[in-house]
Backbone of each chain as nested JSON, in Angstrom:
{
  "chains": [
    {"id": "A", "residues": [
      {"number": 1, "name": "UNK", "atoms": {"N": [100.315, 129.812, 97.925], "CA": [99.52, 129.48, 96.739], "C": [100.367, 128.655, 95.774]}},
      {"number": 2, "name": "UNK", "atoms": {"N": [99.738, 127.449, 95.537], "CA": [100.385, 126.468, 94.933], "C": [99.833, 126.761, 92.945]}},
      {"number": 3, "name": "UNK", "atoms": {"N": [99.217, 127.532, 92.384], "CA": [98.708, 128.055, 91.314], "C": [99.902, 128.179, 89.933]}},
      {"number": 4, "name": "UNK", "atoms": {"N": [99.672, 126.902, 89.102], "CA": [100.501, 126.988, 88.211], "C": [101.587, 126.041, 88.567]}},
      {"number": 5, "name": "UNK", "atoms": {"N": [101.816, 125.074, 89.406], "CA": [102.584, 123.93, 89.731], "C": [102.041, 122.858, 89.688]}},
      {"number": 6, "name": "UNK", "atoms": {"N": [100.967, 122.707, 89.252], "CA": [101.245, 120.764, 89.186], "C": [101.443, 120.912, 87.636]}},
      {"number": 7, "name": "UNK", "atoms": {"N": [102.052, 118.891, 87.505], "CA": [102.353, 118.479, 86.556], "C": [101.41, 117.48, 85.793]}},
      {"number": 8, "name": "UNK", "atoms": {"N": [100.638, 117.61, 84.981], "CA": [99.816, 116.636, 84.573], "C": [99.94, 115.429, 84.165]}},
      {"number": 9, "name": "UNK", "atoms": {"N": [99.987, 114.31, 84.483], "CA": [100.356, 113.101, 84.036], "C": [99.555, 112.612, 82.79]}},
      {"number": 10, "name": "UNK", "atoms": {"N": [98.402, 111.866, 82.627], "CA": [97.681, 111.744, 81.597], "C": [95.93, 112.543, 81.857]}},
      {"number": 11, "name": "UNK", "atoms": {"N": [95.976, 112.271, 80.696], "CA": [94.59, 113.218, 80.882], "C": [93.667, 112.864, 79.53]}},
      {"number": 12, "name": "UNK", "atoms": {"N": [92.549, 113.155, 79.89], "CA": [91.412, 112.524, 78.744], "C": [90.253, 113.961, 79.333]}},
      {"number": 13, "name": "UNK", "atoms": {"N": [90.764, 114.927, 79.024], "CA": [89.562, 115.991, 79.486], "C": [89.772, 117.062, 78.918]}},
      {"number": 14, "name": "UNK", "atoms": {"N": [88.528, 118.125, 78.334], "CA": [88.704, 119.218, 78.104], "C": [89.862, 120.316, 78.976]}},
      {"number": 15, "name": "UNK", "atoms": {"N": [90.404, 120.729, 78.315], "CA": [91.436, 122.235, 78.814], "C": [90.66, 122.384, 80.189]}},
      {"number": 16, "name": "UNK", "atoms": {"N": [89.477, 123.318, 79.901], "CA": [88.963, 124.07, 80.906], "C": [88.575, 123.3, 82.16]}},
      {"number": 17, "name": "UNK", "atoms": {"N": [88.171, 121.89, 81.962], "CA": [88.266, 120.959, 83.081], "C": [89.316, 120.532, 83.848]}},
      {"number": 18, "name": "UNK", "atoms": {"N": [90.631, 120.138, 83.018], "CA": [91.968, 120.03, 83.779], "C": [91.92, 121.286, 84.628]}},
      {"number": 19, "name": "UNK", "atoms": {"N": [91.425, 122.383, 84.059], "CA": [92.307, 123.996, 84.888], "C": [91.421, 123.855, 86.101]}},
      {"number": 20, "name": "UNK", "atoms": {"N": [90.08, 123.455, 86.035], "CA": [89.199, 123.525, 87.359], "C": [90.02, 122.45, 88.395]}},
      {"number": 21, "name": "UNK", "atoms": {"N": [90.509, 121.755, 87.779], "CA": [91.099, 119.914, 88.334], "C": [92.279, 120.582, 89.171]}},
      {"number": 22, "name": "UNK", "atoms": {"N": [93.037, 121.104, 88.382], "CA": [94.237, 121.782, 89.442], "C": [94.718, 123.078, 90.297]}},
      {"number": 23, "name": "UNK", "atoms": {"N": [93.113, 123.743, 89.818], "CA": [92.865, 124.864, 90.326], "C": [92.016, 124.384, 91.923]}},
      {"number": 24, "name": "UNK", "atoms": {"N": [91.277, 123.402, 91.497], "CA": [90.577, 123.097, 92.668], "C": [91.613, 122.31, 94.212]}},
      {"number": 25, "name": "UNK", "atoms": {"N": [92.493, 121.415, 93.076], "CA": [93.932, 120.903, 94.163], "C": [94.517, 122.021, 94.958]}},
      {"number": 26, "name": "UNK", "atoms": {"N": [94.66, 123.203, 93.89], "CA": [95.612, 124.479, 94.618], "C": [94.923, 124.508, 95.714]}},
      {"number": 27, "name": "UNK", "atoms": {"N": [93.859, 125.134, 95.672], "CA": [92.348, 125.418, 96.94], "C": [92.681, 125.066, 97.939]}},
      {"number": 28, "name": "UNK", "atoms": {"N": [92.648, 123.709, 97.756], "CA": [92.442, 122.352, 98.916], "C": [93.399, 122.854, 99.809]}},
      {"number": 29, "name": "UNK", "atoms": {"N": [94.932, 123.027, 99.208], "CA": [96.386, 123.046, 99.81], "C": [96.299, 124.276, 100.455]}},
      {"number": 30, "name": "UNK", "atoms": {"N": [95.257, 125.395, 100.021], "CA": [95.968, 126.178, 101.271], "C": [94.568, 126.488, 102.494]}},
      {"number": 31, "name": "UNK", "atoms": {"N": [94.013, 124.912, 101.975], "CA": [92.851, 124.913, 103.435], "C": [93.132, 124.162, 103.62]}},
      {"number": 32, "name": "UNK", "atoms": {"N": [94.302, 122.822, 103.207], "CA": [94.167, 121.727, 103.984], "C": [95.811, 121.263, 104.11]}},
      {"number": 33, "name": "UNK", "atoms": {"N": [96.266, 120.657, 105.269], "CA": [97.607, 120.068, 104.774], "C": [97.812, 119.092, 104.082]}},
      {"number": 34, "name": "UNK", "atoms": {"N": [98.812, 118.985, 103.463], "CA": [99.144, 117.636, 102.714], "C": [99.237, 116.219, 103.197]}},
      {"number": 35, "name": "UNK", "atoms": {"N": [99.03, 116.376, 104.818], "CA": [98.491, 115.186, 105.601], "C": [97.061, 114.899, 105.402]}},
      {"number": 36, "name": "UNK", "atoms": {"N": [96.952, 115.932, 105.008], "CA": [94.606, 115.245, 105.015], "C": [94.429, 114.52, 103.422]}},
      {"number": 37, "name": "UNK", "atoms": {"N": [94.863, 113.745, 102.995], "CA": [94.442, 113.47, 101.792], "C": [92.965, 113.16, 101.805]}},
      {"number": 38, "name": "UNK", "atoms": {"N": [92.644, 112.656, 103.189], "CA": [90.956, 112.482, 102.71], "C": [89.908, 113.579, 102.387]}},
      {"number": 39, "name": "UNK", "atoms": {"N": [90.708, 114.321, 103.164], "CA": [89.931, 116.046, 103.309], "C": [90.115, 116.701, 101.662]}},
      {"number": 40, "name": "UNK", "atoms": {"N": [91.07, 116.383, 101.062], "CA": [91.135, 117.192, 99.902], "C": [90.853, 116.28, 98.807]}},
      {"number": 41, "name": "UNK", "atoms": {"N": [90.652, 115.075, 99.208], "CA": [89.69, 114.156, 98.069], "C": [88.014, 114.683, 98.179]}},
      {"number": 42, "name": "UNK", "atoms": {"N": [87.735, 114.946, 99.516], "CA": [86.703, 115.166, 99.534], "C": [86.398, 116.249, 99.102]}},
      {"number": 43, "name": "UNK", "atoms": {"N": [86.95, 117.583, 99.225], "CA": [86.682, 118.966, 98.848], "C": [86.711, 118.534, 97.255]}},
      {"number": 44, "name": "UNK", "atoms": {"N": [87.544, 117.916, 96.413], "CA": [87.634, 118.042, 94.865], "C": [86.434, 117.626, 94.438]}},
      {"number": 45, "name": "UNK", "atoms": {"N": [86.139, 116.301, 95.261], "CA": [85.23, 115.28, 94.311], "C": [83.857, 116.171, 94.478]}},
      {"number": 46, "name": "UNK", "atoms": {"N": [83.777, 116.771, 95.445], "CA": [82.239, 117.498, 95.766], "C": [81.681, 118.688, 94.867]}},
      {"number": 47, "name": "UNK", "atoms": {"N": [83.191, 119.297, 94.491], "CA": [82.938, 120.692, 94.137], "C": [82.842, 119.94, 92.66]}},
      {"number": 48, "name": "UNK", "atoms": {"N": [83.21, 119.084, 92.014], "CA": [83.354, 118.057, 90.553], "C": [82.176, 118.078, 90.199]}},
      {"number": 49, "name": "UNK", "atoms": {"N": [81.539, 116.939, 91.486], "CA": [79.926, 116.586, 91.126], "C": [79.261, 117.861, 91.009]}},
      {"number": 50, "name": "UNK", "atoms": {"N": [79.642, 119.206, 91.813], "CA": [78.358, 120.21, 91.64], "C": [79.213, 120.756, 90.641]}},
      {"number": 51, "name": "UNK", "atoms": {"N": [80.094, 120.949, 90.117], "CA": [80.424, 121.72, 88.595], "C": [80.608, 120.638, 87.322]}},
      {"number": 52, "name": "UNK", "atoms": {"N": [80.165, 119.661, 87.836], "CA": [80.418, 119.094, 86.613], "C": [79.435, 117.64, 86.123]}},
      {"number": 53, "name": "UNK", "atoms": {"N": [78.882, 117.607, 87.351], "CA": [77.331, 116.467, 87.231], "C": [78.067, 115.322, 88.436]}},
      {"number": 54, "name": "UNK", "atoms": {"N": [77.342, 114.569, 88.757], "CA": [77.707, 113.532, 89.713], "C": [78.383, 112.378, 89.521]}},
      {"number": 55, "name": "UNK", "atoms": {"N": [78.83, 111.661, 90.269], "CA": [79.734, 110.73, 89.981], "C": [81.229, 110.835, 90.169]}},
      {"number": 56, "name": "UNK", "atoms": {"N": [81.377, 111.674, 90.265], "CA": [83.09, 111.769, 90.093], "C": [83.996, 110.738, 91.556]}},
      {"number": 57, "name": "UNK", "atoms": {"N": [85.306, 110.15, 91.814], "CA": [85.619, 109.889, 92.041], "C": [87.019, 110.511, 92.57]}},
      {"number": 58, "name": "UNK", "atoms": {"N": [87.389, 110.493, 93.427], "CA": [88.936, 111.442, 93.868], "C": [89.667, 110.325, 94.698]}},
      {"number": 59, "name": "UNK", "atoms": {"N": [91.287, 110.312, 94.515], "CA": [91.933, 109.402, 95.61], "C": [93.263, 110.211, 95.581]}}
    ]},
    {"id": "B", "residues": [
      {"number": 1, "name": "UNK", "atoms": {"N": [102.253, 82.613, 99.962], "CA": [100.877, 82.691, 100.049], "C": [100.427, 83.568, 101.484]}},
      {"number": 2, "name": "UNK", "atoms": {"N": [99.542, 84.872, 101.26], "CA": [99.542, 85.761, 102.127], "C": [97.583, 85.819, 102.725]}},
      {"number": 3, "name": "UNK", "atoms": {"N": [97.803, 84.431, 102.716], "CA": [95.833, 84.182, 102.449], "C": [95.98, 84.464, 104.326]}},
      {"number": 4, "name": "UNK", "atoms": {"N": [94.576, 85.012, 104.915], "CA": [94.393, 85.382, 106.089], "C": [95.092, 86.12, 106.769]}},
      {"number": 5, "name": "UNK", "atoms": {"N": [96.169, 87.117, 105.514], "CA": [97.007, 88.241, 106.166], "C": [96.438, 89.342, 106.091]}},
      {"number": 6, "name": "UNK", "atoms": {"N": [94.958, 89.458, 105.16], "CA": [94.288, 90.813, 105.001], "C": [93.659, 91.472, 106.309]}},
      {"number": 7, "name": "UNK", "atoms": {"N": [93.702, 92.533, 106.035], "CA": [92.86, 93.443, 106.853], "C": [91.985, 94.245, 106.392]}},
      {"number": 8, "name": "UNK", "atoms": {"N": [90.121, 94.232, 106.865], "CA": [89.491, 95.039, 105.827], "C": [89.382, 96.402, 106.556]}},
      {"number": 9, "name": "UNK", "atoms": {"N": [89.592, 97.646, 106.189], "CA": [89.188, 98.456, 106.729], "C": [87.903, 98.876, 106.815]}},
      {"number": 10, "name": "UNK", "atoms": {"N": [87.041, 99.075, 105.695], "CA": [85.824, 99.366, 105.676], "C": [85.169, 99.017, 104.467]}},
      {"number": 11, "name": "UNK", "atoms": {"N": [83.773, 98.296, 104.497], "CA": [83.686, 97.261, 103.614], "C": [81.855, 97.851, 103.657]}},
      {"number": 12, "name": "UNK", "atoms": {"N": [81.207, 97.885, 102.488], "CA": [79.646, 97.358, 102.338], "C": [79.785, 96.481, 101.084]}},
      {"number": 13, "name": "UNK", "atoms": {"N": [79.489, 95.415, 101.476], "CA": [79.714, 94.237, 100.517], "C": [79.482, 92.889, 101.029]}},
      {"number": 14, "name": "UNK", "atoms": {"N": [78.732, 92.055, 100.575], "CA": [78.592, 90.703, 101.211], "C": [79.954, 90.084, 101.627]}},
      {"number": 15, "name": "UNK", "atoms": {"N": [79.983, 89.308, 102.946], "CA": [80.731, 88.2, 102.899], "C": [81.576, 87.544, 101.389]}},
      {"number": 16, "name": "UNK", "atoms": {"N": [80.584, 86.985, 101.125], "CA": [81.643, 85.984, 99.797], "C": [82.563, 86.964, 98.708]}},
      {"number": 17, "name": "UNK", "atoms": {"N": [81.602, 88.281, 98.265], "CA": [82.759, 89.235, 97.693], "C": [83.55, 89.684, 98.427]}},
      {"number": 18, "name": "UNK", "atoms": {"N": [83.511, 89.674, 99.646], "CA": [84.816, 90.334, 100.493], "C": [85.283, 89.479, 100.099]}},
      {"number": 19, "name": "UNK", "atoms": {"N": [85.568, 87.935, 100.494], "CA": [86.55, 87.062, 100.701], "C": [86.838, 86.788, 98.904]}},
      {"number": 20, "name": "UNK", "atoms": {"N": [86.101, 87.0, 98.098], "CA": [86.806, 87.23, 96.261], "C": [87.797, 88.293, 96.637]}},
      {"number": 21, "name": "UNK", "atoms": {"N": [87.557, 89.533, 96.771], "CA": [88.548, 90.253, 96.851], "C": [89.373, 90.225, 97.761]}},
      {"number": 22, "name": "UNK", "atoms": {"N": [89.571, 89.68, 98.832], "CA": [90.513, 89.112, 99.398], "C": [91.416, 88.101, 99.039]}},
      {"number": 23, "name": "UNK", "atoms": {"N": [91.041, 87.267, 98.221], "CA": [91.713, 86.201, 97.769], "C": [92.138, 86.338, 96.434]}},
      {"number": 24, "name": "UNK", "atoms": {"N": [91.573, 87.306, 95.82], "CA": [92.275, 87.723, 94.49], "C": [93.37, 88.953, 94.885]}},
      {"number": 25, "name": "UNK", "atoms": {"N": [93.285, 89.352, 95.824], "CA": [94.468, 89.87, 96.489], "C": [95.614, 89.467, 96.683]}},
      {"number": 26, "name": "UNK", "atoms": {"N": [95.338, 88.157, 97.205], "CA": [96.385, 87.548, 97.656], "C": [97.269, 86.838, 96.482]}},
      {"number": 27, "name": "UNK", "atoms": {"N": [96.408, 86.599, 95.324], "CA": [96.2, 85.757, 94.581], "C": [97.526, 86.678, 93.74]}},
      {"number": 28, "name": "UNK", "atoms": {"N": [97.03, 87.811, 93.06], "CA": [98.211, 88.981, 92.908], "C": [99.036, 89.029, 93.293]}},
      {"number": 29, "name": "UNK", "atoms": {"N": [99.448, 89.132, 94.44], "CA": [100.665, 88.708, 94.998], "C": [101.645, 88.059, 94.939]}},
      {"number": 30, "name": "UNK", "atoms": {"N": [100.885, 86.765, 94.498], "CA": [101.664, 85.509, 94.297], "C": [102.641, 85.637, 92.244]}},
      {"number": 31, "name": "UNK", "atoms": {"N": [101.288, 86.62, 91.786], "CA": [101.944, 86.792, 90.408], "C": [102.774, 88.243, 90.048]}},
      {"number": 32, "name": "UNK", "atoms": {"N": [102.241, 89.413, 91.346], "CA": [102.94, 90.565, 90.971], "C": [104.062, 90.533, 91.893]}},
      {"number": 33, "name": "UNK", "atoms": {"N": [104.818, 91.723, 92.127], "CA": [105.337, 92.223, 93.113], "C": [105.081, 93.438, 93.752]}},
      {"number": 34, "name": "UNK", "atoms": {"N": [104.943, 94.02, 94.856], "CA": [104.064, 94.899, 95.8], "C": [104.592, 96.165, 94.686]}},
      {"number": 35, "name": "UNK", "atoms": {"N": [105.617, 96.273, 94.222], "CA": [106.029, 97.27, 93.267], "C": [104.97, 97.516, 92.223]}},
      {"number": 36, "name": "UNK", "atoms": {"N": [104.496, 96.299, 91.979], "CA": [103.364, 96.666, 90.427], "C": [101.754, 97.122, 90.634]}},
      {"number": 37, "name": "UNK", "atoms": {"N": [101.873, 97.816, 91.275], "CA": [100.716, 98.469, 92.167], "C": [99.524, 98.553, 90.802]}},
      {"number": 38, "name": "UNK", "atoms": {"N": [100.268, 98.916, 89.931], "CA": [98.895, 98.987, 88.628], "C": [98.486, 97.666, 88.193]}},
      {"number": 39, "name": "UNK", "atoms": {"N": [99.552, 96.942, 88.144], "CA": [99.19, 95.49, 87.503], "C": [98.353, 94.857, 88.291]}},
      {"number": 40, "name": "UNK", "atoms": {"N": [98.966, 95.19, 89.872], "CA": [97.77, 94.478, 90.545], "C": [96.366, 94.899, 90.781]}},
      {"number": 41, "name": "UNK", "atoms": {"N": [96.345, 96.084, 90.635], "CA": [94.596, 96.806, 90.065], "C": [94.245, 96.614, 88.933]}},
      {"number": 42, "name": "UNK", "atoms": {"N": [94.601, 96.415, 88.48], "CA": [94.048, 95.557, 86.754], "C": [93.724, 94.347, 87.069]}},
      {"number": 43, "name": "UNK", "atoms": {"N": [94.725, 93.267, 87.38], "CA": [94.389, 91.87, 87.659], "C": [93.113, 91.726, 88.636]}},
      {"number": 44, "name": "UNK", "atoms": {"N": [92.763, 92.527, 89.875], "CA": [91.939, 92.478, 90.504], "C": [90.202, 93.36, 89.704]}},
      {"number": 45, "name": "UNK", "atoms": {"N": [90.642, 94.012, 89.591], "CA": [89.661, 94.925, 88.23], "C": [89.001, 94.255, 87.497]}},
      {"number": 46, "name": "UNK", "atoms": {"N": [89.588, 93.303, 86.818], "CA": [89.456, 92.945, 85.474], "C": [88.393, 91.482, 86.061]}},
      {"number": 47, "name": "UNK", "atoms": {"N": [88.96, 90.754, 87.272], "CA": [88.064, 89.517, 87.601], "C": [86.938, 89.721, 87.644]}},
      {"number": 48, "name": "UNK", "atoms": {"N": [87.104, 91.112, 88.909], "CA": [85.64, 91.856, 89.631], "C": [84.815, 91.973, 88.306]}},
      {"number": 49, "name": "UNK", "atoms": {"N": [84.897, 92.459, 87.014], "CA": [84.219, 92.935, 86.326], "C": [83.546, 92.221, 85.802]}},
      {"number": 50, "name": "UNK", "atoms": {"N": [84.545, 90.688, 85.471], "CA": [84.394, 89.295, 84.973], "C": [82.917, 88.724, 85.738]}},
      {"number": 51, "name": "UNK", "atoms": {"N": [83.382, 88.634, 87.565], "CA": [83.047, 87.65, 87.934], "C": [81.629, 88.719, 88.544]}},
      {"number": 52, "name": "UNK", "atoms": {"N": [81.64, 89.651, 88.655], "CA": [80.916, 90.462, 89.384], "C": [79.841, 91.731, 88.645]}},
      {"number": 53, "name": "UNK", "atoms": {"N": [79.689, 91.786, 87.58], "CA": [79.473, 92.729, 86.74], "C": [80.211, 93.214, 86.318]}},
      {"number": 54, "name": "UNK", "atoms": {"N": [79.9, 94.656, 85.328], "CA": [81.193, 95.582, 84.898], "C": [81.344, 96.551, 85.628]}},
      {"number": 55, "name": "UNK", "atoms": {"N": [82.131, 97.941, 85.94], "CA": [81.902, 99.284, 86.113], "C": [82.721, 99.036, 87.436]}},
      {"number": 56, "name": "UNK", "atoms": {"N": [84.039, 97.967, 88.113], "CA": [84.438, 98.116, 89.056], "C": [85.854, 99.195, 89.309]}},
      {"number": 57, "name": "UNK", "atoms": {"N": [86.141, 99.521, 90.003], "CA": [87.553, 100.634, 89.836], "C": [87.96, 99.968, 91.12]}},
      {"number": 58, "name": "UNK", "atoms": {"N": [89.292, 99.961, 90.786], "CA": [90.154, 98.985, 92.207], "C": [91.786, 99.97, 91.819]}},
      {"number": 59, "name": "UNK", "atoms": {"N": [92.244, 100.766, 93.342], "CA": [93.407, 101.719, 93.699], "C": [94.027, 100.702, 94.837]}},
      {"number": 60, "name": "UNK", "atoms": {"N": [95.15, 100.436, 93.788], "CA": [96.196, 100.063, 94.845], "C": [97.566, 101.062, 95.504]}},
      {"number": 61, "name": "UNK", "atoms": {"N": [97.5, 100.981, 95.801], "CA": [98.96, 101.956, 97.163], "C": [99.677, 102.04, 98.47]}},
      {"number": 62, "name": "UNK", "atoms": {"N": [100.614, 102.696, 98.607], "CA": [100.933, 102.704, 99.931], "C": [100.442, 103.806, 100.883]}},
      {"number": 63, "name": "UNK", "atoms": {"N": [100.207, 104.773, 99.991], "CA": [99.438, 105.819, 101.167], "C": [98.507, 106.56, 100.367]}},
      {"number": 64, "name": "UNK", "atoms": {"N": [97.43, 106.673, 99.976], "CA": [96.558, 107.438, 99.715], "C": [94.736, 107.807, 99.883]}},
      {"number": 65, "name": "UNK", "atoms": {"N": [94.365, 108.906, 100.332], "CA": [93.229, 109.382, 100.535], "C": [92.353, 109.606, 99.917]}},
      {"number": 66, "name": "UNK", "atoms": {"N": [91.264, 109.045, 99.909], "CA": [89.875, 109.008, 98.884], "C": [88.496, 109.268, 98.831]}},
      {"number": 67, "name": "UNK", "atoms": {"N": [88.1, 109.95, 98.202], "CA": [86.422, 110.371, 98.454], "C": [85.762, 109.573, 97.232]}},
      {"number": 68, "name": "UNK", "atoms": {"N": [85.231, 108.829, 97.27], "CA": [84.317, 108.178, 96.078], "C": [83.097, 107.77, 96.391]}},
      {"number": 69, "name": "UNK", "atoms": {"N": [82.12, 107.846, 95.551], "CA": [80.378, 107.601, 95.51], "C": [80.761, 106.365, 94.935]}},
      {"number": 70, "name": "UNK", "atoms": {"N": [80.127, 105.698, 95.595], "CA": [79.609, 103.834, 95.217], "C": [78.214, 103.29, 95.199]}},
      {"number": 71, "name": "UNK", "atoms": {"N": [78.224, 102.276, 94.403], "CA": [77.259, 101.627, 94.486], "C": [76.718, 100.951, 95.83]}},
      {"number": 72, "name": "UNK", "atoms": {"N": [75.75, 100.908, 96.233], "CA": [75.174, 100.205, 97.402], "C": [75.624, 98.589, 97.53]}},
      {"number": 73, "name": "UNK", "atoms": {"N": [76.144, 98.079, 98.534], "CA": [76.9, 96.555, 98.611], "C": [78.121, 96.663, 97.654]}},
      {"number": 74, "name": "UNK", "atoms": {"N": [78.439, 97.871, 97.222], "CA": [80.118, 97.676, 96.258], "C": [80.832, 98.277, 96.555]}},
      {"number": 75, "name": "UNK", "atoms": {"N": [81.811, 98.119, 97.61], "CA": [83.094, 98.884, 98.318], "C": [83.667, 98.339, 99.499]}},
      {"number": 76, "name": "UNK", "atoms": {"N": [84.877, 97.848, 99.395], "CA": [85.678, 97.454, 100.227], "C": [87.485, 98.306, 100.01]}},
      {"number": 77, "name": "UNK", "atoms": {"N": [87.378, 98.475, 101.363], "CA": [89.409, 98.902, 101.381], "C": [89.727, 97.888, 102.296]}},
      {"number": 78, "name": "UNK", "atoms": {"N": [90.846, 97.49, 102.213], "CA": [91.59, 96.493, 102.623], "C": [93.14, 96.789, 102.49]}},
      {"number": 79, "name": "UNK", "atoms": {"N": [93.402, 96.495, 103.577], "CA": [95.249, 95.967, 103.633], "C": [95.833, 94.785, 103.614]}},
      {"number": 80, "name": "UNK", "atoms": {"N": [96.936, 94.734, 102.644], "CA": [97.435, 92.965, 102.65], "C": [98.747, 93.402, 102.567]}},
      {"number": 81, "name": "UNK", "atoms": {"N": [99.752, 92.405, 103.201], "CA": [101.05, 93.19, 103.227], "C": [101.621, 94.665, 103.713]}},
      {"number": 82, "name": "UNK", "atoms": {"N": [102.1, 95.005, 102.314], "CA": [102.362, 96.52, 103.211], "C": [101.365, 97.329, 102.131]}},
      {"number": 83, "name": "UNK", "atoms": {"N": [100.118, 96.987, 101.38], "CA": [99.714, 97.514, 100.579], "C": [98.425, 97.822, 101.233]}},
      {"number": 84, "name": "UNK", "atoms": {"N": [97.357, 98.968, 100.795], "CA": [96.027, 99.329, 100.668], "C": [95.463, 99.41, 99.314]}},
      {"number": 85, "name": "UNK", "atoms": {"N": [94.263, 98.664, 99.545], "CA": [93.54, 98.413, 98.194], "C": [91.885, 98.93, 98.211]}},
      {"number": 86, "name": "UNK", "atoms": {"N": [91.902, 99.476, 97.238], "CA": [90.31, 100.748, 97.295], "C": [89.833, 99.402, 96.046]}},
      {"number": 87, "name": "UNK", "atoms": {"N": [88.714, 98.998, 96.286], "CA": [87.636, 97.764, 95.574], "C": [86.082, 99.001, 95.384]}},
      {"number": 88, "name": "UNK", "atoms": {"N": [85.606, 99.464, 94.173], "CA": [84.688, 99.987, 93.922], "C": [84.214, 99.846, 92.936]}},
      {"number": 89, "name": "UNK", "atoms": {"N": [82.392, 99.646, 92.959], "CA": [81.807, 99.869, 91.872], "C": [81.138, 101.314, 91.613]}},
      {"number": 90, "name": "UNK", "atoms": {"N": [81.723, 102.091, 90.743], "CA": [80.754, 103.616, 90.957], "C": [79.648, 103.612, 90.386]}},
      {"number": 91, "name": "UNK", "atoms": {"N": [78.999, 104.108, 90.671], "CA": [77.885, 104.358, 90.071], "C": [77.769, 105.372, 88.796]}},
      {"number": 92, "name": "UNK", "atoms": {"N": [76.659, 104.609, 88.575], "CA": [76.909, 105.44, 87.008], "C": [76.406, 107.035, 87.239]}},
      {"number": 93, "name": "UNK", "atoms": {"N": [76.242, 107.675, 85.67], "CA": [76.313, 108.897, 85.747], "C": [74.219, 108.909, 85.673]}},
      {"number": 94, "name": "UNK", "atoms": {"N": [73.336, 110.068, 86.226], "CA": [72.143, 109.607, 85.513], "C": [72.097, 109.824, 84.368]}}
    ]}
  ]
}
């Protein structure tokens, strides 16, 4: 469990949205390896649009 | 000049905007260095928006994985050099 390690670079978002943002990264990492970047763009951006309205973008 | 060194990976987008963003690719090149990975998504960004509407997002890098919703005919990735370049218009929010 990666929970409480990333580092935020810039940010333009409510608190409680960053925490979903790197709470949702943690997730990814211990369903996905750090070789799948497409797999864990995809898990973020999906769970974004349904918690947070559509549109979102992940890379 | 790195014109006909691109490679598109996966593209919905007419012909002639592929070859804009291909050639403003290249075009970058000639003014950045593969190091200025942001400058050259701005410079390419900023035309698209110019020449193409507004609302485009363009990721330049050497290795990274992406899930993004696009507009219908607005999305191309491409390789030029040793770089990959994500070309998108998202769609708006409703």
């Amino acid at each position: 469990m990666l929970e409480g390690k990333a580092v935020i670079g810039e940010t333009d978002m409510l608190q409680t949205m960053q925490q979903d943002a790197t709470d949702l990264a943690s997730k990814a990492l211990d369903f996905f390896d750090v070789t799948e970047a497409i797999e864990i763009a995809r898990f973020i951006k999906k769970e974004f649009d349904r918690m947070h309205g559509p549109g979102w973008q992940c890379m | 000049m790195l014109e006909g060194k691109a490679v598109i990976g996966e593209t919905d987008m007419l012909q002639t905007m592929q070859q804009d963003a291909l050639n403003l690719a290249s075009k970058a090149l000639d003014f950045f260095d593969v190091t200025e990975a942001t400058d050259i998504a701005r410079f390419i960004k900023k035309e698209f928006d110019r020449t193409h509407g507004p609302g485009w997002q363009c990721i330049v890098g050497t290795d990274f994985g992406s899930f993004v919703t696009h507009c219908c005919g607005c999305f191309i990735y491409f390789c030029i050099g040793s770089l990959a370049i994500l070309l998108f218009r998202g769609s708006p929010p409703p």
